[in-house]
NUBA-454539 format. One record per atom (N, C-alpha, C): residue number from 1; residue in three letters; atom name; x, y, z. Coordinates in pm, 1 decimal. Each point is the difference from the previous one (the first is absolute). Example, Ala and Ser with C-alpha at 12.3 -4.5 7.8 and 13.67 -1.06 7.14 Angstrom:
<atoms>
1;ALA;N;1319.0;-569.0;780.0
1;ALA;CA;-89.0;119.0;0.0
1;ALA;C;90.0;120.0;0.0
2;SER;N;-35.0;105.0;-72.0
2;SER;CA;82.0;119.0;6.0
2;SER;C;-77.0;109.0;73.0
</atoms>
This chain:
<atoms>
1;UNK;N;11755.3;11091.6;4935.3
1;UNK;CA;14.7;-140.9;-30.9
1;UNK;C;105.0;-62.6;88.8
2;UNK;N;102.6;88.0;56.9
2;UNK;CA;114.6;-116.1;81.9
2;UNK;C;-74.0;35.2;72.0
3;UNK;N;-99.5;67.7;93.9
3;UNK;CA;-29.2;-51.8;119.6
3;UNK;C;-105.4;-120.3;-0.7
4;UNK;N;-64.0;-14.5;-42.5
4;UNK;CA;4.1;-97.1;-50.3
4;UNK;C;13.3;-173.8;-11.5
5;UNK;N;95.3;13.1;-61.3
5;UNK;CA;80.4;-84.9;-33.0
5;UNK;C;76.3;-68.7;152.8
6;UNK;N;67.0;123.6;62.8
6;UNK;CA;69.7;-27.5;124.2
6;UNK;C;-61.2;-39.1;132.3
7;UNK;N;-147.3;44.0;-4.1
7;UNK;CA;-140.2;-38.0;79.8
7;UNK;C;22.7;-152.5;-17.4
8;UNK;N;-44.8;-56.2;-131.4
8;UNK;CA;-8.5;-129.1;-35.5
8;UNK;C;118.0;-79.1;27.5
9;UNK;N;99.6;45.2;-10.6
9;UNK;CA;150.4;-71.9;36.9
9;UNK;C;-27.0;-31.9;122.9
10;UNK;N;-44.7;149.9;110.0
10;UNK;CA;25.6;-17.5;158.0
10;UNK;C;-124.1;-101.1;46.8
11;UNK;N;-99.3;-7.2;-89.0
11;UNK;CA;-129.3;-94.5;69.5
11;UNK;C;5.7;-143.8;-59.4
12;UNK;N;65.0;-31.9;-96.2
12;UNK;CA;19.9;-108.4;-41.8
12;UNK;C;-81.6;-106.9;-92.6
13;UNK;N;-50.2;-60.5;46.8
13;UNK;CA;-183.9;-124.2;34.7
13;UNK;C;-43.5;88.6;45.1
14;UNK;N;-51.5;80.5;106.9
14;UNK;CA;-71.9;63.8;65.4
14;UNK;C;-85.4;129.4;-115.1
15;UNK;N;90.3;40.2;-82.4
15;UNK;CA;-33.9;119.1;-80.7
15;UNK;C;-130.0;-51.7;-86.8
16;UNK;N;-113.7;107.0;15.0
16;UNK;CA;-100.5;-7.0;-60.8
16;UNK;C;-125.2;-88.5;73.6
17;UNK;N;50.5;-32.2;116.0
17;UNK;CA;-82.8;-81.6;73.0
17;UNK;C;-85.1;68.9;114.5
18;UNK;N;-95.1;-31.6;32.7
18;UNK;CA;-82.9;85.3;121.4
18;UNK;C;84.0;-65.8;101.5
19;UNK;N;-35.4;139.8;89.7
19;UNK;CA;87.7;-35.2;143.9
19;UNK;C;-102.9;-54.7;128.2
20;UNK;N;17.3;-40.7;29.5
20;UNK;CA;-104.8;-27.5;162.7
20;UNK;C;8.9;90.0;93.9
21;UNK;N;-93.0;9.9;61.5
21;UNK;CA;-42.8;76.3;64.4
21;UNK;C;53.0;9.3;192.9
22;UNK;N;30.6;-146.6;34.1
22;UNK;CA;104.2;29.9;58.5
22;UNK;C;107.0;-154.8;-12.9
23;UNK;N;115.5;-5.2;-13.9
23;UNK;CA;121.5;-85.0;-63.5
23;UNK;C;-64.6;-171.0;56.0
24;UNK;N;-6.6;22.5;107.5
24;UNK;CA;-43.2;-159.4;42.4
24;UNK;C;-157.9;-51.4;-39.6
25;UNK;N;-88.4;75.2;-40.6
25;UNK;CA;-137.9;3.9;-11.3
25;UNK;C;-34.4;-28.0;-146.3
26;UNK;N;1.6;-111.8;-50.1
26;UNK;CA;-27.2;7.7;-182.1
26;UNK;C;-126.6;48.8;-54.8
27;UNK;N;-21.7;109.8;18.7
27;UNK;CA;-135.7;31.5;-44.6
27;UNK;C;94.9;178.2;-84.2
28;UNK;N;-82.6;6.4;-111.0
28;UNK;CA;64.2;133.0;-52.6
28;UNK;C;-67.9;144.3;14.3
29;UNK;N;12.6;108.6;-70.0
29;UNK;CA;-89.1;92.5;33.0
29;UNK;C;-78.6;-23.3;-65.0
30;UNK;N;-1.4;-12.8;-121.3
30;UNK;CA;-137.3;-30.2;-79.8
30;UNK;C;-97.0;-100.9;44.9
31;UNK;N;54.1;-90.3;25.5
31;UNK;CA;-99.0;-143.7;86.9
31;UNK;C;-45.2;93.6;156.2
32;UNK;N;55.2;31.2;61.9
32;UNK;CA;-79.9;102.9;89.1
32;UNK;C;-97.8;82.5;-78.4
33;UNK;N;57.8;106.5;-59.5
33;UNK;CA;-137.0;108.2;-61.9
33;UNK;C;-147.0;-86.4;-37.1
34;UNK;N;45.9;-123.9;-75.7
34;UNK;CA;-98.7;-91.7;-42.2
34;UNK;C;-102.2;-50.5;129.7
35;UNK;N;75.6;-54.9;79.4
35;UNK;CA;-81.4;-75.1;116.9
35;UNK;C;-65.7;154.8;85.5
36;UNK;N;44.7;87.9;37.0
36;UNK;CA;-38.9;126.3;19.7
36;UNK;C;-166.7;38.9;-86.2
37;UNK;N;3.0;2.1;-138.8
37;UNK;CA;-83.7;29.1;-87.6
37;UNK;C;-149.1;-130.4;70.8
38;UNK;N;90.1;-97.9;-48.0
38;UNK;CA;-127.8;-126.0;32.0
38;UNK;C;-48.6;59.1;100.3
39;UNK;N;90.6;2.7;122.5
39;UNK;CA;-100.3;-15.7;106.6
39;UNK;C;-76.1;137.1;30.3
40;UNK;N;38.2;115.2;-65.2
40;UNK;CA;-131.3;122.0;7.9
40;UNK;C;-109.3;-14.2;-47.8
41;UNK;N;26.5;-62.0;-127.0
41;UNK;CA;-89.0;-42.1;-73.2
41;UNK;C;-106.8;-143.5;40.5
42;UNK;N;61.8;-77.5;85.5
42;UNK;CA;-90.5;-104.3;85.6
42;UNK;C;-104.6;64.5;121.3
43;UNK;N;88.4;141.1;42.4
43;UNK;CA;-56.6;23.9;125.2
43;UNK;C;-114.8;139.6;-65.3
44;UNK;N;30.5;49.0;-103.5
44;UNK;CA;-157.3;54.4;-11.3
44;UNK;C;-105.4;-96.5;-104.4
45;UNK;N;34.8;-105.1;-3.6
45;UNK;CA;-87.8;-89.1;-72.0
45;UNK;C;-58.0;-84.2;139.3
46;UNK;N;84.2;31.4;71.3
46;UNK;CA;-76.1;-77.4;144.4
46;UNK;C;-64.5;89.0;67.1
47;UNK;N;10.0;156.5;-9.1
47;UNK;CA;-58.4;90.2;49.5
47;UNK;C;-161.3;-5.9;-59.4
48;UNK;N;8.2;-20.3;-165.7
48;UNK;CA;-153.2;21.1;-21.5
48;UNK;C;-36.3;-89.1;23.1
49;UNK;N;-21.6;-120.8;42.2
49;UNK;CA;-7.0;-131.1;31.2
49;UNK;C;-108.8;-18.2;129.8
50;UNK;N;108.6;131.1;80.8
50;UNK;CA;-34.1;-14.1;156.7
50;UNK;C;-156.8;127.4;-9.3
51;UNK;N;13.5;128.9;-99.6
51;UNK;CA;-86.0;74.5;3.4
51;UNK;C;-140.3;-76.3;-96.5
52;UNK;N;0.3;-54.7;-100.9
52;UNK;CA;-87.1;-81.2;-24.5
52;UNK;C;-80.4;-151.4;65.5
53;UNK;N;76.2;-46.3;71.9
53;UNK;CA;-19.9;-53.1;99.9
53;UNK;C;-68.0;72.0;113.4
54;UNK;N;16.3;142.1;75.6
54;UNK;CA;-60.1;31.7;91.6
54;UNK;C;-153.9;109.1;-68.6
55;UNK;N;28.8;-36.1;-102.0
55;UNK;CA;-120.6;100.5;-75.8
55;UNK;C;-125.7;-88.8;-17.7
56;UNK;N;73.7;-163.9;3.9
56;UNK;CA;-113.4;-113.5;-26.8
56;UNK;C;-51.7;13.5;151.0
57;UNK;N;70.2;-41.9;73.8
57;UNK;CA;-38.1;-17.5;152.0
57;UNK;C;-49.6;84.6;69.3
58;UNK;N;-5.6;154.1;-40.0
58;UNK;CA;-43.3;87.8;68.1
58;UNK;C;-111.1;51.7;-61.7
59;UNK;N;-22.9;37.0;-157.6
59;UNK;CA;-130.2;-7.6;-62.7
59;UNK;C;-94.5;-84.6;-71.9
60;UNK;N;83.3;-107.5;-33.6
60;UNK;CA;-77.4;-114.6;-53.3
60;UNK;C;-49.3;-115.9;59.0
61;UNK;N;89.0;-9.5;126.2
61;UNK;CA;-55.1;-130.0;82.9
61;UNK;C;-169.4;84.1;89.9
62;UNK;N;54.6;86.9;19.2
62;UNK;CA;-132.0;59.0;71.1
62;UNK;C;-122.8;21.1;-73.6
63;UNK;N;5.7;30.8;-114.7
63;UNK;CA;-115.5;57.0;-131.8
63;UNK;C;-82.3;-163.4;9.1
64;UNK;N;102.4;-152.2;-25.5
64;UNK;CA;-9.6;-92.9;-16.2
64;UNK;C;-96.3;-85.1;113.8
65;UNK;N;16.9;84.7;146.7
65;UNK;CA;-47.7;-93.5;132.7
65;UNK;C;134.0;-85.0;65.5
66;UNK;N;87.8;27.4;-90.5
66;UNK;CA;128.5;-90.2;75.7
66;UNK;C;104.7;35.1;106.8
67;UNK;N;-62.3;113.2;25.6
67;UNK;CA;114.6;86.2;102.4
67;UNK;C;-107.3;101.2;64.6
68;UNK;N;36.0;-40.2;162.1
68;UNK;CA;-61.9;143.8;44.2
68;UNK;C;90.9;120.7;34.8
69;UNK;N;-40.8;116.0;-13.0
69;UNK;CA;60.9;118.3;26.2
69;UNK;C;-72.1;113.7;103.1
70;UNK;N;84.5;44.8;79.5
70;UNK;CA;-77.5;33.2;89.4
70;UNK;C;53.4;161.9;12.0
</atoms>
């Protein structure tokens, strides 16, 4: 418990607060991990996007008459 206590003395306001990630940059670690998450999560939602997309164009436009393949 005094350590503690003496943590909170030496950090002041600061104690209990997330730290940033680097001092001049206001973004924290958690707001990183977050924007990190989104954007994996954007880029394999853009991945099936791109494979359903080339599955139309490569077997369905042709089945259709709309694409030739050679």
């Amino acid at each position: 418990m005094g350590e503690a206590k003496r943590r909170k003395e030496a950090l002041g306001e600061k104690y209990g607060k997330e730290s940033y990630i680097v001092p001049w940059f206001p973004i924290t670690k958690s707001q990183a991990q977050q924007f990190v998450n989104w954007t994996t999560r954007g880029s394999w939602i853009g991945i099936g996007i791109l494979i359903v997309c080339w599955l139309g164009i490569r077997f369905i436009g042709p089945a259709l008459g709309l694409w030739q393949v050679n």
